[in-house]
N, C-alpha and C positions, 0 to 999 in steps of 0.2 A: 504494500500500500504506500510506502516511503518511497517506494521507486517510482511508482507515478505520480505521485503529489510534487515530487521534483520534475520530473519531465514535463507536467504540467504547467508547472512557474516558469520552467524554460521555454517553452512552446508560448505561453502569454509575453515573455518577457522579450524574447525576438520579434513578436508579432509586435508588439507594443513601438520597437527600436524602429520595425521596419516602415511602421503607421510612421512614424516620427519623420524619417528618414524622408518616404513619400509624401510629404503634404509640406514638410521643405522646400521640398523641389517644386510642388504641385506653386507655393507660394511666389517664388520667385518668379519675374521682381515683386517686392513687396506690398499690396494694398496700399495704397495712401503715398507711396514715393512718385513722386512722376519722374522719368525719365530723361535724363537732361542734352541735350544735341548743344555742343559747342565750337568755338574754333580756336586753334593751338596753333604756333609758327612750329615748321618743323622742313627738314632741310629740301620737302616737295616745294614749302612755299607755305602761306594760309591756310590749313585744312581742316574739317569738321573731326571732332573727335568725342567721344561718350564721355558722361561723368565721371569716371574714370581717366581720362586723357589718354587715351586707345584709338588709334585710328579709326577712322568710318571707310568702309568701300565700297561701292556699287558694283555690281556686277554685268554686264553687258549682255547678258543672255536674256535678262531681267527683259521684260516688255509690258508695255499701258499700264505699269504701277505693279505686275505682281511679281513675286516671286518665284524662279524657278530650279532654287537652291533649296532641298529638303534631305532627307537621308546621310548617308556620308558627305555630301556637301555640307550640308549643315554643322557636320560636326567637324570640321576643319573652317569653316566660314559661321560661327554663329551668328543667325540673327540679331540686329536689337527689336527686342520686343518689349512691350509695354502693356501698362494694364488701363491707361486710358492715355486721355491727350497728352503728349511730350511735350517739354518745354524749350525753348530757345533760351541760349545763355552764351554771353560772354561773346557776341557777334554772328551766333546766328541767326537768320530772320526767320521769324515766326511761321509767316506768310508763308513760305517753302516746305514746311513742316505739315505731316500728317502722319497715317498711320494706313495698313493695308492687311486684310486678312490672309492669314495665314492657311495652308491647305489640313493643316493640324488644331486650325481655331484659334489661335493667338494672334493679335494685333503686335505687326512689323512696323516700324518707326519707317518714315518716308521722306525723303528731302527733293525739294523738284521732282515729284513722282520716281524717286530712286528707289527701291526696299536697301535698306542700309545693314551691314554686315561688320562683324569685327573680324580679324585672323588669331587664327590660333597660334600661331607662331611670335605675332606678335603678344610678348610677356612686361612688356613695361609703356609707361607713358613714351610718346614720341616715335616709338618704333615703327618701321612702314615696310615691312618686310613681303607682305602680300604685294605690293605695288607692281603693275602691267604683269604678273604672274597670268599663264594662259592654262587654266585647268578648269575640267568640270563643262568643258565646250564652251569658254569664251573667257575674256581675260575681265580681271580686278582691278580697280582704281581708287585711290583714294579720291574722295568729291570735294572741291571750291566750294567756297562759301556762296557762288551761285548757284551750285549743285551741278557743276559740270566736272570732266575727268578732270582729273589732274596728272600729268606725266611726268615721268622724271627727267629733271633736267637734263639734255643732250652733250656728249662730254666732247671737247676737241678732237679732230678727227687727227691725221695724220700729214693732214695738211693746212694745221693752225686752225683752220675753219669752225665754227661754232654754229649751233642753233639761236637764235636772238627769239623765237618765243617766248621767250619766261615762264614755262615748264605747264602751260596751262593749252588745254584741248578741248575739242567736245568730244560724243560719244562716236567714234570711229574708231577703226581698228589701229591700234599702237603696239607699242613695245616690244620688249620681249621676251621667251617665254619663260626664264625663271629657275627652274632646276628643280621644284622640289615635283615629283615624279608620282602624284597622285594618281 
């Protein structure tokens, strides 16, 4: 009877961890936090970054506002999602800002109709690691505070020559493609 009365405290007490565990997750982001879209200098130029100070990317496969980043995408490109309206902070404009349903029911944060994404690679503020990376059937960009690509600046060729853009684009095919072998 001691050996089930224990196994039975065990089996509650995991269940319990595990309830715990899931409704964490289920929570996140938190009730009541809005989600903050801002802009950071960083060595692309002006870029939108989470309240965190994380880059933002768009994705180019993306079309008319949805997302078509889910599954293993998703989990090398997190979405930002939100649990209601997002705020504009620290230069970006409001007015560019919305939100788009997600194919799993979660509202995705949206800048100029972009669905906006973090990299997983990227581990600290500032980082742009995902930048013109071409995986997943189309490449990543960190977005301007108009909400257009951002490209990384063009380096001297070998004949002195430079790019004179100022590392800003729209959405057209750039870069390239990156290395890491998804």
């Amino acid at each position: 009877m001691k050996r089930l009365s224990l196994s039975l405290v065990a089996l509650v007490a995991a269940g319990s961890l595990a309830a715990g565990v899931t409704s964490a997750l289920a929570a996140s982001p938190s009730k009541g936090a809005r989600v903050k879209v801002s802009v950071a200098s960083s060595k692309l130029g002006r870029i939108l970054v989470d309240g965190r100070g994380r880059t933002l990317y768009l994705f180019e496969k993306d079309k008319n506002g949805r997302s078509t980043c889910s599954a293993a995408c998703a989990s090398f490109w997190p979405p930002l999602v939100a649990s209601g309206r997002p705020l504009a902070w620290a230069g970006a404009k409001a007015s560019l800002l919305g939100t788009t349903r997600r194919a799993d029911g979660r509202l995705q944060v949206t800048y100029a109709h972009h669905p906006l994404y973090t990299f997983a690679k990227d581990t600290g503020k500032g980082q742009t690691n995902g930048e013109g990376l071409r995986v997943f059937g189309a490449e990543w960009f960190a977005v301007s505070t108009t909400g257009a690509t951002v490209e990384k600046p063009a380096s001297s060729d070998s004949s002195g020559g430079s790019d004179s853009s100022g590392g800003y684009g729209s959405s057209g095919g750039y870069g390239s493609s990156g290395g890491y072998g998804y």
